[in-house]
N, C-alpha and C positions, 0 to 999 in steps of 0.2 A: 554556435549557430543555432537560432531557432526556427524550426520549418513547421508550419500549416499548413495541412492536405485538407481542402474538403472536399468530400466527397460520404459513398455508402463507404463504411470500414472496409469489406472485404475487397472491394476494389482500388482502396488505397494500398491494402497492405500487400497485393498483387505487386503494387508497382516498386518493392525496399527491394534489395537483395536478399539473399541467404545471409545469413550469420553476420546481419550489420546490425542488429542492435543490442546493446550491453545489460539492460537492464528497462524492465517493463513496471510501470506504478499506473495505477488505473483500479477506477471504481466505474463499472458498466454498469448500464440498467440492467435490474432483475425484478422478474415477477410485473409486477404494477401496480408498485411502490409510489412512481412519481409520472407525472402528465407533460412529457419533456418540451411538448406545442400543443402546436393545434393537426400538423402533421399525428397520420399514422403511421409510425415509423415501428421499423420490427428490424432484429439482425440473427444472424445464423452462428448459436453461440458455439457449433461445433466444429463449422469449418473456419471461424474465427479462433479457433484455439489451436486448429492445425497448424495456422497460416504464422501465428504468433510462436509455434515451435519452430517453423523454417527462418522466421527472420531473424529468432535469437541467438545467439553465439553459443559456442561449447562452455558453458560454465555461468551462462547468463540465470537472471531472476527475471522471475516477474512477480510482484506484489498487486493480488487481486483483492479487492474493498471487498467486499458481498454480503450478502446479508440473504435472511429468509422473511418472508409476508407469512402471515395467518389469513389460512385460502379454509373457510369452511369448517373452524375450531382447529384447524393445525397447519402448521410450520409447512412453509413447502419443502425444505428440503434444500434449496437450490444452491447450499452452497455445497453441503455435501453430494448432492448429484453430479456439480461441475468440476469436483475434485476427482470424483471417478471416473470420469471421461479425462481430465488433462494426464493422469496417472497411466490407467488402463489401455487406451486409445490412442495418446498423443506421445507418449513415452518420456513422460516431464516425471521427475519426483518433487514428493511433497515435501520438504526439507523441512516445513514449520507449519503449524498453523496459528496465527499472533491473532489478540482482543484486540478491538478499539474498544476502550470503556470510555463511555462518554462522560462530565461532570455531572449531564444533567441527562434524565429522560426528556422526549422531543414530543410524546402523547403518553397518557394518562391511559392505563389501564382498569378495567373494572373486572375482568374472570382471571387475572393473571397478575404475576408481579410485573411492576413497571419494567422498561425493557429499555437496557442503556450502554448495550455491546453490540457490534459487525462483528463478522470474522475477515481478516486478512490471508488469504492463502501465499506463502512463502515459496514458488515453485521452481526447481531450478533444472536447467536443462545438464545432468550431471550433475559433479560436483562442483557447487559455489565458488568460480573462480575469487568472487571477493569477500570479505566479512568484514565493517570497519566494525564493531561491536563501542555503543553509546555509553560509556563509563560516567551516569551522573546518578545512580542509587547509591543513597546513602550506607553504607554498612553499619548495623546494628554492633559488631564487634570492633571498629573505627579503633585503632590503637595498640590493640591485645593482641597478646600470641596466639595465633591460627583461630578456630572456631570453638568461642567459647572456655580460652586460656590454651588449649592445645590442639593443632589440626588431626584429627585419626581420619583413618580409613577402614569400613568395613573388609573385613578378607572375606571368600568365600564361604570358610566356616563359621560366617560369625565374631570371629575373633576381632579385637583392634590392633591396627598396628599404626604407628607415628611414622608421617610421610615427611613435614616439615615444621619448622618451629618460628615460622617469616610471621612478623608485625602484619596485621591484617592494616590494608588501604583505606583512605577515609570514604573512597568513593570506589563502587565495584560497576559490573555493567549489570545493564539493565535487565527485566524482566521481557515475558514476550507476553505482557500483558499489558499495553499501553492507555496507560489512562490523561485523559486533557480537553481542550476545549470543544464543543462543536465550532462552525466554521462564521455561524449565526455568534457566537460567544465572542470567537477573538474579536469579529468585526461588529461588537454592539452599538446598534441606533444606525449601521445604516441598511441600506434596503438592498438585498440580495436578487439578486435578477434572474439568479440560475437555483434552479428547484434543488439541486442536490451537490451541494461544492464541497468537495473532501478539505476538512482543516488546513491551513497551510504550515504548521506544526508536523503534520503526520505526512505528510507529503513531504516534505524537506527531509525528516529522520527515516522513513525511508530509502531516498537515493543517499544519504549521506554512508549508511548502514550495508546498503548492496552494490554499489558502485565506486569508480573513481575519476576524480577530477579526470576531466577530458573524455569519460565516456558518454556515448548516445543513449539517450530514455527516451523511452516511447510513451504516449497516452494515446490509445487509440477509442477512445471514448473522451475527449476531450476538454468538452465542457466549457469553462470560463479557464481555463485555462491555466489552474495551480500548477499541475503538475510541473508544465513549462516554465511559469515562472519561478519553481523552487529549483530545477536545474538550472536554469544562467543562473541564478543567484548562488549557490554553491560550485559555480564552475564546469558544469555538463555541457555539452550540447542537448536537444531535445525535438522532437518529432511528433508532433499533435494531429490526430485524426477526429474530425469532424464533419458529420452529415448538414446541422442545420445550419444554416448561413447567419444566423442570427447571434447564435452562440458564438458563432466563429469571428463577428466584429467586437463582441462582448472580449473575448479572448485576447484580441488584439487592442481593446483601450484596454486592457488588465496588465498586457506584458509593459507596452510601453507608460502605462505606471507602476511598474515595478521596476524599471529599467530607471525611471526617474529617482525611484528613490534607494536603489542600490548605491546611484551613483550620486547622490545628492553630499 
């Protein structure tokens, strides 16, 4: 089941229960990066972080996009500022911090190097009730016994000792450095409506990675509406908050063409 709440965030997320939802994916506005209307629109990214602790389950994720702007020669900060607060304040742990590394930079740099990672914050309420872990990196030792003809183990002293002597996999799991398309990339030549649409790649390995068939994800920044559609399409249900109404029909011609072409 897919549900659209519009509304301001913090008074949508008033209205979930406690402990209903499984797993959170969402990239919010930060800083002023992007011109989401013509609205001035503003949210309370602390009591939105509380509120996102009460709704999530013992064991839930939430996977937060973020990024930092250059405010005046330097970096705001903002993603490690919101990680001090969901940690310190909210009593979330930081389980991961994952890259999005982009294929390509989005702007041209002149006092810096060109700039073509986000951070993902991995945060979980406890311990990770789920890990599906993504097994499609290639291993460099594909065939051979253990690493590099034989698996050792450091001991504390230094020393080696041999743990096991298993045929290494062709394929291992993944890095938490994800590299792949912008969202402008998968969908080249057409025209994006929405200022800021997280990949539908990174969206899907996401829920796929922290959640399980038939659990609830949340986007409480919602947008055009990936998030949602990469749940039904992997088998979620899903819960989308959105403020502007415009997005919110945008979202809704995105799901039901996505629904068309799931099922086509």
């Amino acid at each position: 089941m897919i549900t659209i709440l519009q509304g301001d965030v913090l008074e949508q997320l008033h209205t979930l229960p406690d402990k209903s939802v499984q797993c959170c994916v969402t990239s919010p506005p930060y800083d002023n990066a992007r011109t989401y209307s013509q609205q001035k629109l503003s949210w309370d990214f602390k009591r939105t972080a509380d509120e996102l602790y009460r709704v999530l389950c013992d064991g839930g994720v939430i996977c937060w996009n973020v990024n930092d702007m250059m405010i005046d020669g330097s970096e705001s900060l903002t993603h490690a500022r919101q990680a001090i607060y969901f940690v310190d304040l909210c009593g979330f742990n930081l389980h991961d911090t994952m890259i999005y590394k982009k294929s390509n930079f989005s702007h041209p740099e002149k006092t810096r190097y060109h700039q073509v990672f986000e951070y993902i914050l991995i945060l979980s309420k406890g311990i990770p009730r789920v890990f599906n872990p993504i097994m499609d990196k290639k291993n460099a030792t594909a065939g051979c016994v253990g690493n590099l003809g034989i698996n050792t183990f450091t001991e504390k002293d230094g020393s080696k000792s041999v743990r096991s002597k298993k045929v290494t996999a062709e394929y291992g799991m993944r890095l938490n450095v994800w590299e792949g398309n912008t969202r402008g990339q998968e969908d080249m030549c057409i025209e994006l409506k929405h200022p800021a649409m997280m990949p539908k790649w990174l969206a899907r390995d996401l829920i796929l990675s922290w959640s399980n068939k038939g659990d609830r994800i949340l986007d409480p920044f919602m947008g055009f509406g990936t998030t949602l559609a990469m749940a039904r399409e992997t088998g979620r249900d899903a819960i989308g908050i959105e403020i502007n109404p415009e997005y919110v029909k945008m979202a809704e011609q995105n799901l039901r063409l996505n629904e068309q072409l799931v099922n086509a």
